[in-house]
C-alpha positions in Angstrom: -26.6 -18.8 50.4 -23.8 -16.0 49.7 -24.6 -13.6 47.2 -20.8 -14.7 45.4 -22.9 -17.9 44.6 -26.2 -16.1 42.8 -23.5 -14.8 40.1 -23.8 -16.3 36.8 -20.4 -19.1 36.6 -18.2 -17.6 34.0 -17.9 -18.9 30.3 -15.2 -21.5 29.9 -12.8 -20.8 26.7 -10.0 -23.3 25.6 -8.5 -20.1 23.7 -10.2 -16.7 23.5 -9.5 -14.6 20.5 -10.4 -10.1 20.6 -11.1 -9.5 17.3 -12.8 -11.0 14.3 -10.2 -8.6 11.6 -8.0 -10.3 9.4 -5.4 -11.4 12.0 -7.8 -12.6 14.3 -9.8 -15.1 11.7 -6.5 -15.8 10.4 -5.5 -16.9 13.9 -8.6 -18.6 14.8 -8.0 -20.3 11.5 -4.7 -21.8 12.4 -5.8 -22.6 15.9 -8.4 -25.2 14.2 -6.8 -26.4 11.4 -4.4 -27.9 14.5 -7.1 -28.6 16.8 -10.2 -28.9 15.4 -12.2 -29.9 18.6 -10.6 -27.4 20.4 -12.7 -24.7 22.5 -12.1 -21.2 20.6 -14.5 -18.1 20.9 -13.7 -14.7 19.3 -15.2 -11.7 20.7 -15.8 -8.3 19.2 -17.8 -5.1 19.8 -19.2 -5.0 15.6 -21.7 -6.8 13.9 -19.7 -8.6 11.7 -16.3 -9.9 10.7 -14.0 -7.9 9.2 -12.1 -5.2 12.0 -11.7 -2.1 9.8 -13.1 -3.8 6.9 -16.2 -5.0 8.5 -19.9 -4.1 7.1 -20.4 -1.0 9.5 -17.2 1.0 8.4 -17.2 0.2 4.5 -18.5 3.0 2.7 -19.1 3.9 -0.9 -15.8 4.9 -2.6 -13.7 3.3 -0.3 -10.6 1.2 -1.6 -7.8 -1.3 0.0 -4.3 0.6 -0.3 -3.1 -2.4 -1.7 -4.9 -4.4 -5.1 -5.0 -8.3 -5.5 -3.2 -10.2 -4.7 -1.4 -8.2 -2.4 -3.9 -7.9 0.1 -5.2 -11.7 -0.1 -4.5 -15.0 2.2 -2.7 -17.6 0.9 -5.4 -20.1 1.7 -8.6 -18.6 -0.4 -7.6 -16.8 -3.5 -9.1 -13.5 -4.1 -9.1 -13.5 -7.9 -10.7 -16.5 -8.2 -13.5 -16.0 -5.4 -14.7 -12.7 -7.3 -12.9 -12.9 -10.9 -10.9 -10.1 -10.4 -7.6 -9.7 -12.8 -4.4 -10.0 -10.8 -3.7 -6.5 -10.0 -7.2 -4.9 -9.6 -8.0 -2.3 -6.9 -10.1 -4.0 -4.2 -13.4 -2.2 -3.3 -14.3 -2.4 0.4 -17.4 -4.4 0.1 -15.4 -6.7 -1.8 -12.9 -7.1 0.7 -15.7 -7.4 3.7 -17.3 -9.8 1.6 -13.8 -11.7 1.0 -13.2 -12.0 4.6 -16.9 -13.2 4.9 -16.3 -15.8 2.8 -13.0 -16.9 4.8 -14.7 -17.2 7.8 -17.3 -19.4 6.5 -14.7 -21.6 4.8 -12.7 -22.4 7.9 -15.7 -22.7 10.3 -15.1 -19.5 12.2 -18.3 -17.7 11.9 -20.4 -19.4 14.4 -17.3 -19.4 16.9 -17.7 -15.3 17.0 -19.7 -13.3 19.3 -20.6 -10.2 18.0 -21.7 -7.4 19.7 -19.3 -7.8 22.8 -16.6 -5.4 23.9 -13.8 -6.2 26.6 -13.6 -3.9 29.5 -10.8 -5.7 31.0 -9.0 -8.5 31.3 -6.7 -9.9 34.3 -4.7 -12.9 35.2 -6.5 -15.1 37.2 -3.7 -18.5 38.4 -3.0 -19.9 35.0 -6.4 -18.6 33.3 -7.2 -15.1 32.0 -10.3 -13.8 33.3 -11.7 -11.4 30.8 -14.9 -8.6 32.1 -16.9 -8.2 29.1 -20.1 -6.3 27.9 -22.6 -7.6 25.8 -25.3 -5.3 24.0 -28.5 -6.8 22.9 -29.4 -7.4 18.9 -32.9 -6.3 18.7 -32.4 -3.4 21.9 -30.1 -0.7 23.5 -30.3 -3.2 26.7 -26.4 -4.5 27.7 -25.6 -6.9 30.1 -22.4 -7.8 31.8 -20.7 -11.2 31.6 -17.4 -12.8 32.4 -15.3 -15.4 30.8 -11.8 -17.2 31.6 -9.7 -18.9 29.0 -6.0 -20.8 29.2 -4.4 -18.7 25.9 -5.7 -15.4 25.1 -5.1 -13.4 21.8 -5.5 -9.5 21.5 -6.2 -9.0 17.9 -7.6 -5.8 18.1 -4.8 -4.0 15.9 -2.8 -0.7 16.9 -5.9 1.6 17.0 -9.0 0.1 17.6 -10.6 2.8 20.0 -11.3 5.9 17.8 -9.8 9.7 19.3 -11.2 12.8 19.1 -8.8 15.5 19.0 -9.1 18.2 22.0 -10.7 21.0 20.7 -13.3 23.1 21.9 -16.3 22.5 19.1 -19.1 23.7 21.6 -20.1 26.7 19.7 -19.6 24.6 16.0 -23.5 23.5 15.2 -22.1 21.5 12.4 -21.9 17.9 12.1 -18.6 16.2 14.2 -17.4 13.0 13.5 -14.7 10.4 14.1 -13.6 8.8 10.2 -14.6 5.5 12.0 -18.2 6.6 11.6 -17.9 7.9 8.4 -20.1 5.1 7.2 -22.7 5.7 9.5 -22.8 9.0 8.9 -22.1 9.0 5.2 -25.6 10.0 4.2 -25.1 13.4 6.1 -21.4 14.0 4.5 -23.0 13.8 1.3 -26.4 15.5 1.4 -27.0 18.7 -0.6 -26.7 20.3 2.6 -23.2 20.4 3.3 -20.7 22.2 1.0 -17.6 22.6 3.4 -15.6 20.1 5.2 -12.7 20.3 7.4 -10.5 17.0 8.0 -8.2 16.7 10.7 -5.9 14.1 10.8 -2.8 13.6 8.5 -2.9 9.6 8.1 -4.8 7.3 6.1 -8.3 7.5 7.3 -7.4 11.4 6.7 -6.8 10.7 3.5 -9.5 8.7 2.7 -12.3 11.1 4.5 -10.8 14.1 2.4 -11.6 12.4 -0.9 -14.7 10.7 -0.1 -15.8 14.4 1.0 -13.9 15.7 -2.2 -15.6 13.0 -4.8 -19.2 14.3 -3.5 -17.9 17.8 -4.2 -17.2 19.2 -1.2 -14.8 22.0 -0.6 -12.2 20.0 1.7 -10.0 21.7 4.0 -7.3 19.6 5.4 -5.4 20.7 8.9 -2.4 18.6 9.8 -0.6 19.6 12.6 3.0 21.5 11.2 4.6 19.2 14.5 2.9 16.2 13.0 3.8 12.8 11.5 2.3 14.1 8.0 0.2 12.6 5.5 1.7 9.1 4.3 3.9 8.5 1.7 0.9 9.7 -2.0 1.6 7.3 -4.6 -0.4 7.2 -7.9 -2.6 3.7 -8.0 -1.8 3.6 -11.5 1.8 4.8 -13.6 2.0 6.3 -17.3 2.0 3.3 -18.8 -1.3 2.2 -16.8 0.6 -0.8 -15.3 -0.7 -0.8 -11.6 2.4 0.8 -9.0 2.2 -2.0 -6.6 2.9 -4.4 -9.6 6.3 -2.4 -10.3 6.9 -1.6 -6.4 6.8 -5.7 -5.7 8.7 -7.1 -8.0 12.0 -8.5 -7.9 14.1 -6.0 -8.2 12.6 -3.5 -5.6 13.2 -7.0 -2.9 16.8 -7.2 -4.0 17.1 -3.6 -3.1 15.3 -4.3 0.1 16.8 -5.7 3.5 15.0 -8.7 5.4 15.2 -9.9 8.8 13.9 -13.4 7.3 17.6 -14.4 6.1 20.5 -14.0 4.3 19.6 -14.2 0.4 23.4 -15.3 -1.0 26.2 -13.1 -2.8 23.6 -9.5 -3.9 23.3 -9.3 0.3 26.9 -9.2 1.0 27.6 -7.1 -1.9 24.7 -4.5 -1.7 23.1 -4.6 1.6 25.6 -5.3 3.9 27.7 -1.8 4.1 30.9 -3.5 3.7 31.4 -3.2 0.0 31.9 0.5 -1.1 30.6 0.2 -4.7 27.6 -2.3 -3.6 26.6 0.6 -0.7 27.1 3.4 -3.7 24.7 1.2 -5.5 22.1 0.8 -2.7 22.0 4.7 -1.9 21.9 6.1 -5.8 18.9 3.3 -6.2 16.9 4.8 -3.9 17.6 8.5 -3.9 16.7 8.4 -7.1 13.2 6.9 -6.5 12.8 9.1 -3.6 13.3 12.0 -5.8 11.0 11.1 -8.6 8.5 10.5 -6.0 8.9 13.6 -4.3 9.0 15.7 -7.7 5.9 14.2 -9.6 3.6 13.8 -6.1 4.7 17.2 -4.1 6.3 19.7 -5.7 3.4 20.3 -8.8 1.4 22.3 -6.2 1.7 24.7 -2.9 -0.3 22.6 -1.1 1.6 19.7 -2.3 4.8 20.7 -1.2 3.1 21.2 2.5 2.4 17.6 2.8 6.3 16.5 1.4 7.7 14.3 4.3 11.0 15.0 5.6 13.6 13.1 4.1 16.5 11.6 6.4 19.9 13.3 5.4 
């Protein structure tokens, strides 16, 4: 007997789905709703559905960018699942929970196995062949395995494998983590212990590991690279009048000032979005300077540091 014939056969797949975040149980979703018999399996390296918003990276503080029902799926309404009022800030154990519950709904849970990471995948005829590693619940043991599939799905989102920035930190006998493990290591970020901490980074998980470290009272130092992107666009969660931003930002007059790739919208398109009409284009451009300036006055200028993290503006 060949030793190619004491290997294990690979798992079989219908469809094969990396990623248990919100696109992938969304996709897994749709895949069923058409097919219910069909032969799905999703595979990720956590513990639990979710991606970013799964049980191992929520930590105390931490809040969706977005409130209801911006950040909810059409098929299981938010608000109603947890009583929340329409424009409410999300908490991230509410939102791990929601997605929890959306996986149960549709079936998807028991369709996921946890604890598996891809190492690589390659096309094998008309199947993908995918080389996987699978660590153990109750031990550090890991085993490799292989599965094929006919449709594959990457659902893993734009920066699923965390990156440490290359600097020498060999003589630092502080604590060094990635924001990914800040819930891990949350416990150590906010211990009596520690009364500095240095974020680098100048996106969102930047932002967020500055003011959880800030809210335990921390003296934060933020260091953004001058060449860099910059921190995102800062925009108060709540305005003067205590109306929620997002509310204002998505209603319907911030669309009609929008384009779309979706479709032509009628006569306002023509007029204002097209470029063709002089006083629609004047209209267009005043519209949103002026926004851009009152968001750039109240959120940059009121502060030195401030005005360090104003983005560059397209002349």
């Amino acid at each position: 007997m060949s030793q190619a014939s004491l290997l294990p056969s690979p798992e079989r797949c219908n469809v094969i789905i990396i990623g248990a975040g919100i696109y992938g149980l969304v996709a897994a979703k749709t895949y069923l709703q058409i097919n219910p018999d069909i032969n799905l399996t999703i595979l990720d390296a956590d513990t639990s559905v979710g991606g970013v918003w799964s049980a191992s990276r929520v930590y105390a503080g931490l809040v969706t960018d977005l409130p209801s029902p911006a950040f909810e799926l059409s098929d299981l309404q938010m608000s109603e699942e947890f009583g929340m009022s329409k424009w409410a800030d999300i908490r991230g154990d509410v939102m791990h929970e929601y997605l929890e519950r959306y996986a149960k709904k549709f079936d998807i849970i028991r369709r996921v196995q946890f604890r598996t990471e891809v190492l690589n995948v390659e096309r094998s005829g008309n199947e993908w062949e995918l080389f996987t590693k699978v660590a153990a619940e109750e031990s550090d043991t890991v085993r490799e395995k292989t599965m094929t599939c006919d449709k594959l799905l990457v659902a893993t989102g734009l920066n699923s494998r965390p990156k440490m920035p290359d600097i020498d930190i060999s003589a630092f006998n502080g604590i060094a983590i990635h924001s990914k493990d800040l819930h891990k290591r949350y416990a150590d970020i906010t211990s009596e212990s520690i009364h500095s901490v240095v974020v680098v980074g100048g996106n969102k998980s930047a932002i967020e590991a500055a003011s959880a470290c800030a809210r335990a009272g921390k003296t934060v130092h933020w260091v953004i690279r001058e060449d860099g992107a910059g921190a995102g666009m800062l925009m108060n969660a709540k305005l003067a009048s205590g109306k929620s931003a997002p509310e204002i930002s998505l209603c319907r007059v911030f669309e009609y000032q929008s384009p779309t790739l979706y479709g032509y919208r009628g006569w306002w398109d023509r007029f204002c979005l097209s470029g063709k009409n002089k006083l629609g284009t004047i209209i267009f451009n005043g519209f949103w300077k002026k926004l851009t300036a009152q968001g750039l006055g109240d959120r940059y200028k009121k502060s030195e540091n401030g005005r360090l993290l104003e983005p560059t503006v397209p002349k």
